[in-house]
C-alpha positions in Angstrom: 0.0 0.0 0.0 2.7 2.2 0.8 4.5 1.6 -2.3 1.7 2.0 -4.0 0.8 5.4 -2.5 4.6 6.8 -3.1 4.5 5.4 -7.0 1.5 7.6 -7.1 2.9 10.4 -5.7 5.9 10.3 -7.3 4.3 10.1 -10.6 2.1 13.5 -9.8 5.4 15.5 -11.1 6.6 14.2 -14.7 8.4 17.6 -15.8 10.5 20.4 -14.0 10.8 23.7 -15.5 14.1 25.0 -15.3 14.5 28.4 -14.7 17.8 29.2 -16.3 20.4 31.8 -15.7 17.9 34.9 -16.5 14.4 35.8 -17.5 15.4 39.1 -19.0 15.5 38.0 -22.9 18.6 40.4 -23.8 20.4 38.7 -21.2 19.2 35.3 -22.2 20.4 36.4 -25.7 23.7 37.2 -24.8 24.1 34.0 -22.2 22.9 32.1 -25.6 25.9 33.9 -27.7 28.6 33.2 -25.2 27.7 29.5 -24.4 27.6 28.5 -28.1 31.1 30.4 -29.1 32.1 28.7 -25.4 30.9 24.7 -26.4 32.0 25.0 -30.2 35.4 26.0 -29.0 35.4 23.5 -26.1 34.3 20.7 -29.0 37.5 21.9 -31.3 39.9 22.2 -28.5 39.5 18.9 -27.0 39.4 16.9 -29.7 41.3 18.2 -31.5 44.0 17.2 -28.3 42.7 13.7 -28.7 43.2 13.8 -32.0 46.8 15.2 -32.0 48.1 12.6 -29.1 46.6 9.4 -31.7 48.1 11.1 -34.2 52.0 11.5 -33.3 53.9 8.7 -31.6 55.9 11.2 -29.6 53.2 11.9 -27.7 52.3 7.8 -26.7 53.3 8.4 -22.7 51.1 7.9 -19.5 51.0 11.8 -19.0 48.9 12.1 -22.7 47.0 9.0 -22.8 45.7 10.4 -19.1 44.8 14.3 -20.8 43.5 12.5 -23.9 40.8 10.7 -21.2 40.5 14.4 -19.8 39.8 15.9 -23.1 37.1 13.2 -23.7 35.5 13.5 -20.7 35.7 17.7 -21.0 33.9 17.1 -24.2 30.8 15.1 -22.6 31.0 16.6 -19.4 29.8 19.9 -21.3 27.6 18.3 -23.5 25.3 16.6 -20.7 24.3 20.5 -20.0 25.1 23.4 -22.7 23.0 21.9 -25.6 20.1 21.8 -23.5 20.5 25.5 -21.8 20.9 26.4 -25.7 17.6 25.1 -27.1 15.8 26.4 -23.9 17.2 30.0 -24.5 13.9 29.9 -27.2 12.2 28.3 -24.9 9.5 30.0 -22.4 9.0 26.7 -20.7 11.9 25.2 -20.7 10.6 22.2 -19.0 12.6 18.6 -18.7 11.1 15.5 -18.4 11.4 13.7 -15.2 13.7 10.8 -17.1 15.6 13.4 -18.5 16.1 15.0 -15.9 17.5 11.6 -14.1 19.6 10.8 -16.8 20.9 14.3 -17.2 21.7 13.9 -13.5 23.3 10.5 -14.4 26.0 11.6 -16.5 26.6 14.5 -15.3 27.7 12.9 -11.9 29.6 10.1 -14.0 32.0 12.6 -15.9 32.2 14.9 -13.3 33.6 12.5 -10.7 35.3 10.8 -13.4 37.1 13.6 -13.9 38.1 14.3 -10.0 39.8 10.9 -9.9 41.6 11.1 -13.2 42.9 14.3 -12.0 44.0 12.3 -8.8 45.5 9.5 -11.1 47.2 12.4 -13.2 48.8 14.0 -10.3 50.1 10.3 -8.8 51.8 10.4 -12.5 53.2 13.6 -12.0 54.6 12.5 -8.5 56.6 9.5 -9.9 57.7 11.1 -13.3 59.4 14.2 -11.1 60.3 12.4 -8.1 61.4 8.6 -9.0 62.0 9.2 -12.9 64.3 6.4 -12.9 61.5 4.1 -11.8 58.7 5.9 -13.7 58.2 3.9 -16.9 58.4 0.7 -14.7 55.7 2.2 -12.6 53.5 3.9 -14.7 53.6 0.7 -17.7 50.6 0.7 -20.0 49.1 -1.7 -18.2 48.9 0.2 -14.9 47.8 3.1 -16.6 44.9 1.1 -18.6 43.9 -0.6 -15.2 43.8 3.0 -13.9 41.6 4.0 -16.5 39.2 1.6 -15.9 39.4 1.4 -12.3 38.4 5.7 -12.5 35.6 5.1 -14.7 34.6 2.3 -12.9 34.5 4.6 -9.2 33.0 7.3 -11.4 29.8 4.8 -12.7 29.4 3.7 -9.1 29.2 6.9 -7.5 26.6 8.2 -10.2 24.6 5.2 -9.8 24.4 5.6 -5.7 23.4 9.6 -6.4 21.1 9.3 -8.7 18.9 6.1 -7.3 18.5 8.1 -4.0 17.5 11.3 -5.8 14.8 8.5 -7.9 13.2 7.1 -5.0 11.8 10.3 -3.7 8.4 11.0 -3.9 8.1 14.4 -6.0 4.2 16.2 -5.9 5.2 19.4 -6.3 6.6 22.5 -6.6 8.7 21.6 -9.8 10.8 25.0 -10.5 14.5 24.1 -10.6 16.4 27.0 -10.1 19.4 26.4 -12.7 19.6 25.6 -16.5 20.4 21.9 -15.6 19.4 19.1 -13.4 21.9 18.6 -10.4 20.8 16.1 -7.4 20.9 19.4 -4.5 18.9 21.0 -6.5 16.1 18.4 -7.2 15.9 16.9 -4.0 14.9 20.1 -2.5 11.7 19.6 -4.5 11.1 16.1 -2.8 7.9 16.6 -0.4 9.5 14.5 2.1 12.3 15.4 4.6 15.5 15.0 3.1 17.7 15.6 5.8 19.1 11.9 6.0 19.3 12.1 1.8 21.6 15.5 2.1 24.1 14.2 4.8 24.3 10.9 2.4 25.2 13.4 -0.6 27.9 15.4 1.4 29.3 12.1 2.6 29.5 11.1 -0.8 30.6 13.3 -3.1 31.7 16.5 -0.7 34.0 13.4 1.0 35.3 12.5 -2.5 36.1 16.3 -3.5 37.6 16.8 -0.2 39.9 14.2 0.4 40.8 13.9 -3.4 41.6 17.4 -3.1 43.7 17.3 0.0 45.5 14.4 -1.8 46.0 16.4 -4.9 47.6 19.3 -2.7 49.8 17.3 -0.8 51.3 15.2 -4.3 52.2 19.0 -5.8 53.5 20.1 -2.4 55.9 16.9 -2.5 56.7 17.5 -6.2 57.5 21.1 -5.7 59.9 20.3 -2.6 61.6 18.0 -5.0 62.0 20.5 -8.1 64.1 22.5 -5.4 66.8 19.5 -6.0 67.0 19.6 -10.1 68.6 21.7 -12.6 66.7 24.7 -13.8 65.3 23.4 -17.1 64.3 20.3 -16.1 62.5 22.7 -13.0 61.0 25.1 -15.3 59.5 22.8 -17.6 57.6 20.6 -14.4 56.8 23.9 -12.4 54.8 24.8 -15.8 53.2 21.2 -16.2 52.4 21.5 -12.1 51.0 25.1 -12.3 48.7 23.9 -15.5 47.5 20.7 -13.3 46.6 22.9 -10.5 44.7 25.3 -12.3 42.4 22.7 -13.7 42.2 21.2 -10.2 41.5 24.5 -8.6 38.4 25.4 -11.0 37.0 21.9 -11.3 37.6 20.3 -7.8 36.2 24.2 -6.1 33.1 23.9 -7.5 32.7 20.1 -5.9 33.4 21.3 -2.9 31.3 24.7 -2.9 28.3 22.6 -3.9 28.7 19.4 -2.2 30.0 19.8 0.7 26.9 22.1 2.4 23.3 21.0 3.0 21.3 21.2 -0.6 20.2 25.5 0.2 20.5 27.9 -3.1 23.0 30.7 -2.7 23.4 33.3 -5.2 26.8 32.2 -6.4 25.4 28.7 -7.0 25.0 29.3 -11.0 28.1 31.5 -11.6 29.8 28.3 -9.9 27.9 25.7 -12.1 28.6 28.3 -15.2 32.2 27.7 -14.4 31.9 24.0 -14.1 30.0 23.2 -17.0 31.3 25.6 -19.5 34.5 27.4 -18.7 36.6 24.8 -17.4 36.2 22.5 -20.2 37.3 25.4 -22.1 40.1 26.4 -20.4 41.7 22.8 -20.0 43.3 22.8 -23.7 44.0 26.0 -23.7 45.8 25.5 -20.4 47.6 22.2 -21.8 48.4 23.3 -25.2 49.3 26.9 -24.2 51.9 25.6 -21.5 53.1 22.7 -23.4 56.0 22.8 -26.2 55.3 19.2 -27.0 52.2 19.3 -27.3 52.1 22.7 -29.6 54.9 21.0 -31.9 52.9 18.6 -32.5 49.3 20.5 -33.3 51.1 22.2 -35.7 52.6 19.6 -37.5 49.4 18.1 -37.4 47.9 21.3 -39.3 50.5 20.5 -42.0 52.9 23.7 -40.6 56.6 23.0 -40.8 57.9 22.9 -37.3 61.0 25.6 -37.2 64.3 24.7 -35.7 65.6 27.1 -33.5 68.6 28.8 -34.3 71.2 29.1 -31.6 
């Protein structure tokens, strides 16, 4: 009877509307303008990395099959939520089905923690590569780093799946507004009209936990790397302290907004969407840009994938 009464409830809502970043239409213009030019560069950046690392053997190393995963996940990460803000710009409604919402929900928790470990994973490689490079290539072999892959995108998968079948089981009658241009499990549980309060501790213990202590982890590996660069020659130290400074500037602007969001009881604050605009659009963007811009290897080898004759530098 009881199960019966919650199917029956829960059924009551089968759309949310999303309220979006603005209701002003100039501004929802401009918001419309910026995420497009934002996603199609965000689409040619990162693939165009996971294009150039298949495509030259020089770059077939740990350190750029692990960006090539980044770049992959960057490119779904941003396409769970920006196409769908975009078409409900011209939408007044801009309602989402209950599944849809769920399975936006879904992925968006897959790629997202994903990406936290694979960070994590990319950082351990960093560690070994500066400070045991004797020993790295023993340490980080292909099969390690495949078993890392899978083992990251294995946790990710698990930790969606536990997220998104509490937020399901709810019973949802009403209100329905979400107040974002995307479904995100703090934000729809809210709408639950049942307390919550054991569901919201659950979330923080989850994934606040995982962007904390990932996080923490993350510091501590760069902190230990830089105390070793103080040992090596200057070019060798110049060229880590730039791939270091690039790792933490992705970690900074992904892993801040895990933390902002997750690791506080599910209440809306007005910085919540300038956060989420951030996570689902910026950094994406930024990560080739930061990886391309700061890497000589890695520009050699776009351009002589565009066909441009690399110069040799005269001494």
């Amino acid at each position: 009877m009881e199960d019966a009464l919650l199917h029956n409830q829960t059924s009551l809502v089968t759309h949310f509307h999303l309220r979006g970043l603005s209701v002003n239409q100039k501004v929802q213009m401009s918001v419309f303008a910026t995420f497009l030019i934002f996603y199609v560069l965000t689409l040619i950046g990162n693939i165009l990395i996971v294009i150039t690392i298949i495509y030259d053997h020089r770059l077939h190393s740990p350190m750029y099959f692990f960006l090539s995963n980044l770049s992959f996940i960057d490119v779904c990460h941003s396409t769970v939520t920006v196409p769908r803000m975009l078409v409900d710009t011209w939408s007044e409604e801009k309602l989402i089905s209950f599944d849809a919402c769920v399975t936006q929900m879904f992925f968006l928790h897959l790629f997202a923690c994903t990406e936290i470990f694979l960070l994590t994973v990319m950082a351990y490689d960093r560690y070994v590569a500066i400070c045991k490079p004797l020993q790295y290539m023993t340490v980080m072999n292909w099969k390690v780093c495949v078993l890392l892959a899978v083992a990251l995108w294995s946790g990710g998968t698990i930790h969606s799946i536990a997220l998104t079948s509490l937020t399901i089981k709810l019973p949802y009658c009403g209100p329905n507004e979400i107040d974002n241009y995307f479904c995100d499990v703090p934000q729809v549980i809210k709408l639950a009209c049942t307390d919550t309060h054991i569901i919201e501790i659950l979330i923080v213990s989850n994934s606040g936990l995982i962007s904390v202590v990932c996080f923490v982890v993350l510091v501590v590996s760069y902190a230990v790397i830089l105390v070793s660069l103080r040992q090596q020659i200057s070019d060798g130290r110049r060229k880590a302290l730039s791939t270091c400074a690039a790792h933490l500037t992705v970690v900074t602007l992904f892993l801040g907004h895990c933390i902002f969001i997750y690791s506080r009881p599910s209440t809306s604050l007005p910085e919540d969407k300038v956060v989420s605009v951030f996570f689902t659009a910026v950094t994406p963007l930024l990560n080739p840009i930061i990886y391309t811009l700061r890497n000589e290897d890695m520009k050699n080898a776009l351009n002589k994938l565009m066909g441009k004759k690399e110069r040799k530098e005269e001494k």
